[in-house]
C-alpha positions in Angstrom: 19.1 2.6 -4.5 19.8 3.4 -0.6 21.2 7.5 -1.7 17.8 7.8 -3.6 16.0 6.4 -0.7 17.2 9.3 1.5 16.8 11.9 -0.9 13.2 10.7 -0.8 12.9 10.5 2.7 14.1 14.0 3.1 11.2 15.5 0.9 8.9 13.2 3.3 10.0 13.9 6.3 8.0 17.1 6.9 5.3 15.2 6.0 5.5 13.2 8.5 5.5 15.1 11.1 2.5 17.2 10.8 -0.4 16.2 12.6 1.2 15.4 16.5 -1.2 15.3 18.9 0.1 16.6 22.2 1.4 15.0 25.0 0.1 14.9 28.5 2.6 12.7 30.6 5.8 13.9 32.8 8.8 13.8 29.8 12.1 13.0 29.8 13.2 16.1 28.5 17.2 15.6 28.3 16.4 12.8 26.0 14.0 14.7 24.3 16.3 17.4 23.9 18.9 15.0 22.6 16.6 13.3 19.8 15.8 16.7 18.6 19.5 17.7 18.3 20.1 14.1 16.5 17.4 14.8 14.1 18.8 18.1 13.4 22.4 17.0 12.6 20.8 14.4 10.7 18.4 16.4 8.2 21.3 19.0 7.6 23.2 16.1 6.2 20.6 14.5 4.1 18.8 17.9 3.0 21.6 18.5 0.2 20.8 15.3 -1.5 17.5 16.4 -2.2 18.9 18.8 -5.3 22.2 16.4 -6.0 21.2 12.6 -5.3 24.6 11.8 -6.9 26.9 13.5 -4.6 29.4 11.0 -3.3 31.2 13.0 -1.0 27.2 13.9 0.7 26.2 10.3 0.8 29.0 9.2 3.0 28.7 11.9 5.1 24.5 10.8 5.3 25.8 7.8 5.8 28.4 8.4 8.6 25.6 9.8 10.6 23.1 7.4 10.1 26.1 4.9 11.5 26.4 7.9 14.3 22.6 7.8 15.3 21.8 4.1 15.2 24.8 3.6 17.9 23.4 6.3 20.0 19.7 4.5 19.3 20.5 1.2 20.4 21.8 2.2 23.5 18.7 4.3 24.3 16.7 0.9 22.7 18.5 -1.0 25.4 18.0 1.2 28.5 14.2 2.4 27.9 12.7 0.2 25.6 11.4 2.3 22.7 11.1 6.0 23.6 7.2 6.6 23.3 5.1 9.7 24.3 5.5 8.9 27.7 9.0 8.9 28.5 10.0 11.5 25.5 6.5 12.8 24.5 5.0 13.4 21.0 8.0 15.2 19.1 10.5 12.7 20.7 8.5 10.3 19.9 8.3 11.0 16.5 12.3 12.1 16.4 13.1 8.7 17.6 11.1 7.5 14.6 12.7 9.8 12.1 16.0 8.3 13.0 15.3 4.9 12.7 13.3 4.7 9.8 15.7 6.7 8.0 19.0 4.6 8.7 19.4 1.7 6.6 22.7 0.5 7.5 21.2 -1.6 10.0 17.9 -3.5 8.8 17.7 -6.2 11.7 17.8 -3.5 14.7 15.4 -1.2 12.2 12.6 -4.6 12.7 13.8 -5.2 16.1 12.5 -1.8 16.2 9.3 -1.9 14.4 8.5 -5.0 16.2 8.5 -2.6 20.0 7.0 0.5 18.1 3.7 -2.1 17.0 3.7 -2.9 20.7 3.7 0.5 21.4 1.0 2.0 19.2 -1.3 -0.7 20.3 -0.8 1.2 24.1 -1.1 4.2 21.9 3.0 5.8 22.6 3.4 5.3 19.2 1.5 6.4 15.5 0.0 4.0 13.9 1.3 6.2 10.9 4.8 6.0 11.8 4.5 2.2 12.4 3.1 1.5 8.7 6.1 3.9 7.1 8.9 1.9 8.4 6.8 -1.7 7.5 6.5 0.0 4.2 10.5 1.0 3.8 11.4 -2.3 5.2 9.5 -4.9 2.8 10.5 -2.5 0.1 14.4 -3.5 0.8 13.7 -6.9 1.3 11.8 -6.8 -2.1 7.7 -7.2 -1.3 5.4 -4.9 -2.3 4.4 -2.2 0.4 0.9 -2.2 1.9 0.6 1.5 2.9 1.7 3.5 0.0 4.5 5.7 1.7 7.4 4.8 0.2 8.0 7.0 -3.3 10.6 7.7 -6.2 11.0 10.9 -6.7 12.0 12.1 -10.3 12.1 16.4 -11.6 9.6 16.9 -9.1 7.4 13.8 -9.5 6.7 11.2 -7.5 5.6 7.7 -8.2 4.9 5.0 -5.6 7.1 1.7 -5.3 4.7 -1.4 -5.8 1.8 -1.3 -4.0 0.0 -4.7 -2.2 -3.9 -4.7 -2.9 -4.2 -1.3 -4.3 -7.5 -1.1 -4.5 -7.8 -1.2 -1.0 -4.7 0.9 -0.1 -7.0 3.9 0.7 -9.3 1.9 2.8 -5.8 1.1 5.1 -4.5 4.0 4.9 -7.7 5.4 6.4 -7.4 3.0 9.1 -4.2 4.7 10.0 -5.0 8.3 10.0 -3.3 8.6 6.7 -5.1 10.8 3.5 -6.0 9.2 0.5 -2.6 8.0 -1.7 -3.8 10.6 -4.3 -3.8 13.7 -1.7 -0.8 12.2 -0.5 0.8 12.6 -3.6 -0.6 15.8 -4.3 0.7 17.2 -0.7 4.3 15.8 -1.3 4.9 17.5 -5.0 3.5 20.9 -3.7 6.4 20.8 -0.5 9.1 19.7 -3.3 8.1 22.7 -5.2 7.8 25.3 -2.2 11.9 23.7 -1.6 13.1 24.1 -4.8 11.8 28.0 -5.5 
């Protein structure tokens, strides 16, 4: 299920980095700088398993740098505490996200790092978005139904959600969030599959 996962998260990805609000506080910009260049290495890896899903020899090299980029986030975990808007600002911020949520080859520092990022947005160095995408991915692999409707299968260009908690009221929560509605959610992510694959 994980080289699925990532070919979904690639598609998403863009997604979730629209809508950044700017930063106003004094940045580290050498770590910035170094997030960026991690997320860049790390989306040229995974961006191939968006047309081939099955492609072995693609999947361990996703996976090598996943392996490659938690290391390097656990050391900056350990020296700064999570890397919020004020030590990395908005787009490092959000890169530090990117690389967590999308390495599964380490689930307990992936909550150890949800658990500083809800800490976080509640100071506001953190989206509240990003915080309900990784609870999402992670009670998904532990095999609970997601709350916020941002984990999806992606099959010829369609996507359908992964079991959602209360659905009735998912739109209610995602509204809470800053998220769209799950249909225009939906509708948003098949338009950017079809803009990559023409």
């Amino acid at each position: 299920m994980h080289h699925v996962r990532r070919a979904a998260f690639a598609a998403v990805a863009t997604i979730l980095i629209a809508g950044v609000p700017p930063a106003h506080a004094r940045i580290d910009e050498d770590l910035a700088d170094e997030l960026q260049a991690m997320v860049d290495k790390s989306e040229k890896v995974h961006r191939p398993l968006l047309t081939n899903r099955n492609d072995s020899a693609q999947i361990q090299k996703a996976i090598a740098q996943e392996q490659q980029n938690m290391k390097r986030m656990k050391e900056i975990v350990q020296k700064h505490g999570w890397p919020g808007r004020s030590l990395v600002g908005d787009d490092g911020a959000k890169n530090a996200f990117l690389l967590v949520v999308q390495s599964n080859v380490d689930r307990d520092f992936q909550k150890t790092c949800l658990k500083l990022m809800e800490k976080e947005a509640a100071k506001g160095e953190v989206e509240w978005k990003d915080v309900a995408f990784l609870t999402d991915q992670l009670r998904v692999l532990d095999g609970f139904k997601q709350r916020y409707g941002t984990q999806v299968k992606i099959n010829k260009g369609k996507v359908t959600f992964y079991a959602i908690e209360d659905e009735k009221n998912v739109d209610k929560r995602r509204k809470e969030i800053g998220l769209p509605p799950l249909a225009d959610f939906k509708k948003q992510l098949e338009d950017s599959l079809k803009t990559q694959n023409q």
